[in-house]
Structure formats: structure tokens, C-alpha cells
BATI-240773 format. One line per field, with one value per residue (C-alpha): y, x, z; residue in three letters. Coordinates in nm, 2 decimals. Each point is the difference from the previous one (the first is absolute). Layout:
! residues N
py [Y/...];
px [X/...];
pz [Z/...];
selum [ALA/...];
END
This chain:
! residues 281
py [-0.98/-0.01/0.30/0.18/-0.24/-0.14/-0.35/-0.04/-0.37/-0.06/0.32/0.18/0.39/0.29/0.15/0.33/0.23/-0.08/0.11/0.23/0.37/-0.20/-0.05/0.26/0.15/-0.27/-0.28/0.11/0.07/-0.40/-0.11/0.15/-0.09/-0.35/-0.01/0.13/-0.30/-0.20/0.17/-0.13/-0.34/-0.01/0.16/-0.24/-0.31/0.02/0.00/-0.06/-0.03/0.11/0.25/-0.18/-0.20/-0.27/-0.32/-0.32/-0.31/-0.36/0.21/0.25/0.38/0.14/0.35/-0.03/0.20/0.26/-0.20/0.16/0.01/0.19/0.25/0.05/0.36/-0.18/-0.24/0.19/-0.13/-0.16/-0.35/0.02/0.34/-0.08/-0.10/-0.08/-0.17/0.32/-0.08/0.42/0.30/0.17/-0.35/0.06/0.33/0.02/-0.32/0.22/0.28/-0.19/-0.16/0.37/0.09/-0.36/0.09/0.37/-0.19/-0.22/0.19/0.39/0.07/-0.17/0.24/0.36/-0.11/-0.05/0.34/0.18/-0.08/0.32/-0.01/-0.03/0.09/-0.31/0.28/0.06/-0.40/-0.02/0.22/-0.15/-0.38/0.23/0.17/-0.33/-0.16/0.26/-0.02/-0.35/-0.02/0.23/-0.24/-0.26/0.20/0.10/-0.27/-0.18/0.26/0.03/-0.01/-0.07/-0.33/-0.38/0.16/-0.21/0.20/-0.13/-0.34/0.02/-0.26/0.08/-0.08/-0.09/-0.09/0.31/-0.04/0.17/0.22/0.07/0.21/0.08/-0.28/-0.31/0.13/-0.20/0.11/-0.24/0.08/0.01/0.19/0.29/0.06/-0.38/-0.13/-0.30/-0.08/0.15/-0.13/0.01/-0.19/-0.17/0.20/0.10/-0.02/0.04/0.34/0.25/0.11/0.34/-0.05/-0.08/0.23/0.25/0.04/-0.17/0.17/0.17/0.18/0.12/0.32/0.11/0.05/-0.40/-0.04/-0.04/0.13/-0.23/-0.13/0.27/-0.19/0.04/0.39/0.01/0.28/0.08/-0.10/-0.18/-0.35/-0.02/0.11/-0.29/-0.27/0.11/0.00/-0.31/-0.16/0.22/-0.15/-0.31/0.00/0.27/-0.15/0.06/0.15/0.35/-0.05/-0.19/0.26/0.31/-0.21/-0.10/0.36/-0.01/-0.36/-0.08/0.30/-0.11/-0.37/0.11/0.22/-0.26/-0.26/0.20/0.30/-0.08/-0.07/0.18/0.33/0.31/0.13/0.29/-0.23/-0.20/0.31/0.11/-0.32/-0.04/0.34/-0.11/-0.31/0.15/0.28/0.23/0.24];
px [0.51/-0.16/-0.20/0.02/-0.19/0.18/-0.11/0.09/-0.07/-0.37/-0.08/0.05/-0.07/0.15/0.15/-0.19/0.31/0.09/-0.35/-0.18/0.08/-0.20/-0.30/-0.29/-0.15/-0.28/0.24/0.20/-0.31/-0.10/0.33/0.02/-0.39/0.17/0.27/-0.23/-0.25/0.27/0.12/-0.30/0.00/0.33/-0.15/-0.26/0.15/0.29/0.00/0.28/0.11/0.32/0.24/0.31/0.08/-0.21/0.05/-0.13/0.00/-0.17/-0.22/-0.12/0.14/0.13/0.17/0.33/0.34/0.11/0.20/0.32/0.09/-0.35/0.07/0.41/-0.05/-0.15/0.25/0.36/0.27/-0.22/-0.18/-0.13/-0.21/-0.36/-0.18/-0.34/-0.27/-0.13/-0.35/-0.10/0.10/0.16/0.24/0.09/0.09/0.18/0.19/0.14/0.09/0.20/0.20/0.10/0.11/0.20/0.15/0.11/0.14/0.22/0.13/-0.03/0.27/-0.19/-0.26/0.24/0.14/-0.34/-0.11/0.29/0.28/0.10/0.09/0.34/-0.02/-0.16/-0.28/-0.15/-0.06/-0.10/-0.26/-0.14/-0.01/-0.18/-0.24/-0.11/-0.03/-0.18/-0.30/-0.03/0.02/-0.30/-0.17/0.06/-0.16/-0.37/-0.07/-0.13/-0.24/-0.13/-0.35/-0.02/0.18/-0.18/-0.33/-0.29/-0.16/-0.33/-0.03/0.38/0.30/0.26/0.28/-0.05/0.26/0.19/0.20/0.32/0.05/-0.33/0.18/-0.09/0.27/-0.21/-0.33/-0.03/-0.30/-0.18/0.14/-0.31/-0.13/0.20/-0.30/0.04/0.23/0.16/0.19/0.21/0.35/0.26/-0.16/0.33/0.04/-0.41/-0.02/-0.34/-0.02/-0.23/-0.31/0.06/0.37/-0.30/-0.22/0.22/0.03/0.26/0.33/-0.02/-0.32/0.15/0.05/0.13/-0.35/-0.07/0.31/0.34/0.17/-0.12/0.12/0.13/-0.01/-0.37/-0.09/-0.40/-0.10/-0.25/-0.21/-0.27/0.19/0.07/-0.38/-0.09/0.20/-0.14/-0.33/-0.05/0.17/-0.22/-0.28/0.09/0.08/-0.23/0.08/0.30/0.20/0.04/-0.01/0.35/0.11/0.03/0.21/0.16/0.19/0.16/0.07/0.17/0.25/0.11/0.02/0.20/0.22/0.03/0.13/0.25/0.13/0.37/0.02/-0.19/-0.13/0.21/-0.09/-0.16/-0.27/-0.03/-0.12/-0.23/-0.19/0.02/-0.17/-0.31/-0.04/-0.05/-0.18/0.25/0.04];
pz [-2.77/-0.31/-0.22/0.33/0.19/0.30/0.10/0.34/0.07/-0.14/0.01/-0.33/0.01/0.04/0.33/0.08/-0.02/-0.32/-0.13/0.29/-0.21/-0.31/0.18/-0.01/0.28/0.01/0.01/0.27/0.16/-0.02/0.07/0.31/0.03/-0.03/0.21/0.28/-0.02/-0.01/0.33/0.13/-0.08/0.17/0.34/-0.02/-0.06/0.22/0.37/0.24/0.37/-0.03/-0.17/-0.18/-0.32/-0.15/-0.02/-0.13/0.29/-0.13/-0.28/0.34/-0.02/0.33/0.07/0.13/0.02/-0.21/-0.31/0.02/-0.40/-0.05/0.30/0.01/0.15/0.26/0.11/-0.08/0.15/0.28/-0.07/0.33/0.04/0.05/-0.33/0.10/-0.01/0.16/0.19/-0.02/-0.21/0.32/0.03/-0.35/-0.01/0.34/-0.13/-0.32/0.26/0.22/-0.31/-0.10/0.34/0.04/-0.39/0.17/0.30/-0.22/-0.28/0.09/-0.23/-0.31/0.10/0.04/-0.33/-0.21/0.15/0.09/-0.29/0.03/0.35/0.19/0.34/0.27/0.18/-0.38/-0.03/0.34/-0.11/-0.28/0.21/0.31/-0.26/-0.12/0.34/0.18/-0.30/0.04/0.38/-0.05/-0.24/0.23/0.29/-0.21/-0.20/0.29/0.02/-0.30/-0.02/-0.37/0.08/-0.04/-0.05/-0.17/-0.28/-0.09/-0.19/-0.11/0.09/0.26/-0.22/-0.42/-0.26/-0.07/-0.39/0.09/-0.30/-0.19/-0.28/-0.37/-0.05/0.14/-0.11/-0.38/-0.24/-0.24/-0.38/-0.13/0.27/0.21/0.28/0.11/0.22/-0.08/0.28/0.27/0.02/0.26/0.32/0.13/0.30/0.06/0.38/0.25/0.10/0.21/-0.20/-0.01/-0.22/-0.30/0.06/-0.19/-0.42/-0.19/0.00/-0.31/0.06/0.31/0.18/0.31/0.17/-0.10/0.25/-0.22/-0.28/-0.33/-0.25/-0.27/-0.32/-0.08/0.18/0.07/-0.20/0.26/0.35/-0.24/-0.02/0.39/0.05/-0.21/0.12/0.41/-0.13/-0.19/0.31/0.26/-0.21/0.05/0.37/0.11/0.41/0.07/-0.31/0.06/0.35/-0.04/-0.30/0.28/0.22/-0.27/-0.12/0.28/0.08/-0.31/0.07/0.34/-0.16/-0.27/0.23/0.28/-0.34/-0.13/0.23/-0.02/-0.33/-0.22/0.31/0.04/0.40/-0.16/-0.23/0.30/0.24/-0.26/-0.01/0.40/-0.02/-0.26/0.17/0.32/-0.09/0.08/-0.34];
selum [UNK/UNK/UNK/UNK/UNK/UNK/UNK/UNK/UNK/UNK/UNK/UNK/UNK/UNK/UNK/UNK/UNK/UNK/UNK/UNK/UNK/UNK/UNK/UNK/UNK/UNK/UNK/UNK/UNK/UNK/UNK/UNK/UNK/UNK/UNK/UNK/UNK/UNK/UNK/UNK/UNK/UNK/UNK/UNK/UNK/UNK/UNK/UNK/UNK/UNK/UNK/UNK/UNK/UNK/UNK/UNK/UNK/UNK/UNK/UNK/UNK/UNK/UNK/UNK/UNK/UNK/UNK/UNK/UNK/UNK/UNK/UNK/UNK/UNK/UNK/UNK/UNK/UNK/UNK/UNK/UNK/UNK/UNK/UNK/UNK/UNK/UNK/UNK/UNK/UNK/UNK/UNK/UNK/UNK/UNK/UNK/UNK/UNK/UNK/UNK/UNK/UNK/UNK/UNK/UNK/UNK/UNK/UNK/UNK/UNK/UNK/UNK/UNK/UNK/UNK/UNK/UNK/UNK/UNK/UNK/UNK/UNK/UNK/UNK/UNK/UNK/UNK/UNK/UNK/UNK/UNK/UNK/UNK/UNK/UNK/UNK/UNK/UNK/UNK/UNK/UNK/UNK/UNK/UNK/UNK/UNK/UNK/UNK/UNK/UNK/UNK/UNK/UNK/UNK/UNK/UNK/UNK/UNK/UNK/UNK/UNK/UNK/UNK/UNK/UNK/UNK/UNK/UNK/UNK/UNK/UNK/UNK/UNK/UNK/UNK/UNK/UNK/UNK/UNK/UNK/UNK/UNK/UNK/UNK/UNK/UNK/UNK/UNK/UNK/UNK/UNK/UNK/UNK/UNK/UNK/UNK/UNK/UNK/UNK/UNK/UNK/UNK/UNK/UNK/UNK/UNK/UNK/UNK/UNK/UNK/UNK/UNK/UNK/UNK/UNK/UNK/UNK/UNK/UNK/UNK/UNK/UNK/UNK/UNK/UNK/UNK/UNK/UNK/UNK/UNK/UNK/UNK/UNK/UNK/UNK/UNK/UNK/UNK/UNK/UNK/UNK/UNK/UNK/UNK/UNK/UNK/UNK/UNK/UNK/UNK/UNK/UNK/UNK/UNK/UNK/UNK/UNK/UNK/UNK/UNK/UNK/UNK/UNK/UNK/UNK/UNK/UNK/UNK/UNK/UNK/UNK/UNK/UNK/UNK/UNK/UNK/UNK/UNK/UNK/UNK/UNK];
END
């Protein structure tokens, strides 16, 4: 770090968090402009048969299982659970289901304690293991039926390289020019993913009707940048884009619920997305 510039590899600039509330209007405008086209390049250059990690076999790529340092949540205590190659989105997501109910089944009290440290009597932990269970016995039971599931939208790829955390962190601006991207840093743990997990904007333009809870270093002051960034890409991919982008609202909820329920979901947070994603509220 030098002057302010961070040189990350060969890629002198500056990270976009450090300098996104010194930007004018019109240059967030074209970074996000950006961003989306690089989106897009992305969607169109990638194409995979598989979900699961990357890797490299006599100069070939190939998708294979789920790297274990790059996915920890995944694994646990249990080197053994599933971890992919997944052939379809509904193998995927199942697959992270039945890990949370085989983590319940083996440690129910690591489970009462993380979300019921205040309680002392066996029937109030029994609860909490039951609540859990019961909500992904359910998930277990619909995805299968899920229409939205390993659909083909238009000209688009089954499954593209996803970069796991597309922050204001990893996304480095030229010094001599804040509306160019440098580079994107971060890859390591970039896996092949379904379509529809792209389709959304970055994290840190994000709200909840894009599908999660963004990023909240760098608030959008507005809905003008996330119009931007859908258009430019809509533009771009005019068969097939927005087609994926409805599914995706709801998609990338149950994905990130079916991911992380035990460890990061209360039951009630849980219920609440069961409800939008089945069009229930």
C-alpha cells in the first residue's frame, strides 16, 4: 500500500470501498455500468455441466467436489456428507438439505446451545432440534417440485462461474481512472453454479427484493444503480436474462437458506423465507 493505492499483485488501483462515497453520481453510474458488462462476459464465456469446484486436469478444467477449505460450513464435522459434482439444481440443493438434517442428527445439543443458551430444561432443546427438523423435512419434501428448478432460459448456460464473494473489497479501480475496473480479486474458491445465482446485482447494491440482505459498507442511495446494472445486462442478454432474474428472487433465498440454516437461520427467519418462496405471505 502505497499513496493509497493498493497493488494487489499486478493490479495497482484502488479497492472500491475505500473510494465509493468520493465518486459522483456519474461515476458510480459507470462503475456499476461496468461491473454489469463485465457480468456478461462472465455469462457468456462460461458454461458448465456440473455444479461443484473447479479444477485444473492436464491444462482441461472440470467441475468437481465442493473444496472443503473454500466451503467449511459445508463439510463440519462430517468429511463425508455429499459434496457434489451435482448434475441439476434440485441435486444440489437437496444435497445441502440432507447435510443439515444429518448435522441435527449428530450434534442436537450443539444446535439447543447456539439457539437456546438460555435454556435448562431437555423439552425446551427438544424444541429447538424439532423446529429445525420439521422446516427442513419440509424443504426436503417441495423442492422436488419446484417448477422453477433446471429450467433453460433462452440462450443462457445451465451452470457459469459464480465468484464467491463479489464485494466492494475485490472490486479494484484504475488510479487514474475510478469508472474502470482494473481487476476483480478473490477467485480461489469461484465454483460453477446455476445461472440464475448471477443473474442478481453485486452484494452491495443489494436489497432484499434482489433476494438477500447486501453488503452494508457502501448503502445504494437509491433503485437507480440496481436499475442500471439489470439493464445493461438485460441489454446484453435480451434471451433469457430477465427470464432467469424472476426465478432468481426466489431461488437465491431457498439456496442461501438450504446453505446455512443451522448456522447462521433462527426457525423464525427460516419460516418467513419458506413462506416468500412458496408464495405463501
Amino acid at each position: 500500500m502505497a499513496g493509497g493505492v493498493l497493488n494487489v499483485g499486478l493490479i495497482p488501483g484502488h479497492a472500491l470501498s475505500k473510494i465509493w462515497t468520493t465518486l459522483s453520481q456519474t461515476q458510480k453510474d459507470e462503475v456499476i455500468k461496468k461491473l454489469a458488462e463485465f457480468n456478461v462476459t462472465l455469462i457468456k464465456a462460461s458454461s458448465f455441466k456440473k455444479i461443484g469446484s473447479i479444477f485444473a486436469i492436464d491444462g482441461a478444467f472440470s467441475v468437481g467436489p465442493l473444496v472443503p477449505s473454500c466451503f467449511p460450513w459445508f463439510f463440519r464435522k462430517d468429511p463425508s456428507l455429499d459434496s457434489g459434482p451435482w448434475a441439476s439444481e434440485r441435486e444440489y440443493l437437496l444435497a445441502c438439505v440432507t447435510r443439515e438434517l444429518i448435522w441435527i442428527s449428530n450434534h442436537p445439543e450443539e444446535l439447543a446451545a447456539r439457539w437456546a443458551p438460555g435454556a435448562t430444561g431437555q423439552a425446551e432443546k427438544d424444541a429447538v432440534v424439532k423446529g429445525y427438523t420439521t422446516l427442513l423435512q419440509r424443504l426436503q419434501a417441495e423442492i422436488p417440485k419446484l417448477e422453477a428448478l433446471d429450467n433453460s432460459f433462452g440462450e443462457l448456460n445451465s451452470f457459469v462461474l459464480r465468484h464467491p464473494d463479489l464485494s466492494s473489497d475485490n472490486i479494484i479501480l484504475r488510479e487514474d481512472d475510478p469508472t474502470v475496473i482494473a481487476g476483480i480479486i478473490d477467485w480461489e474458491c469461484s465454483f460453477a453454479a446455476p445461472i440464475w445465482v448471477v443473474t442478481t446485482v453485486p452484494e452491495f447494491i443489494r436489497d432484499f427484493g434482489d433476494a438477500w440482505e447486501g453488503d452494508p459498507s457502501i448503502p445504494a442511495s437509491s433503485t437507480r444503480l440496481r436499475e442500471i446494472y439489470v439493464k445493461t445486462c438485460s441489454d446484453a442478454l435480451p434471451i433469457g436474462f430477465e427470464e432467469a432474474r424472476k426465478v432468481a428472487k426466489k431461488l437465491c433465498v431457498l439456496e442461501q437458506v438450504v446453505r446455512i440454516v443451522t448456522t447462521m437461520c433462527p426457525v423464525e427467519t427460516i419460516e418467513e423465507n419458506i413462506k416468500f418462496i412458496f408464495d405463501e405471505t
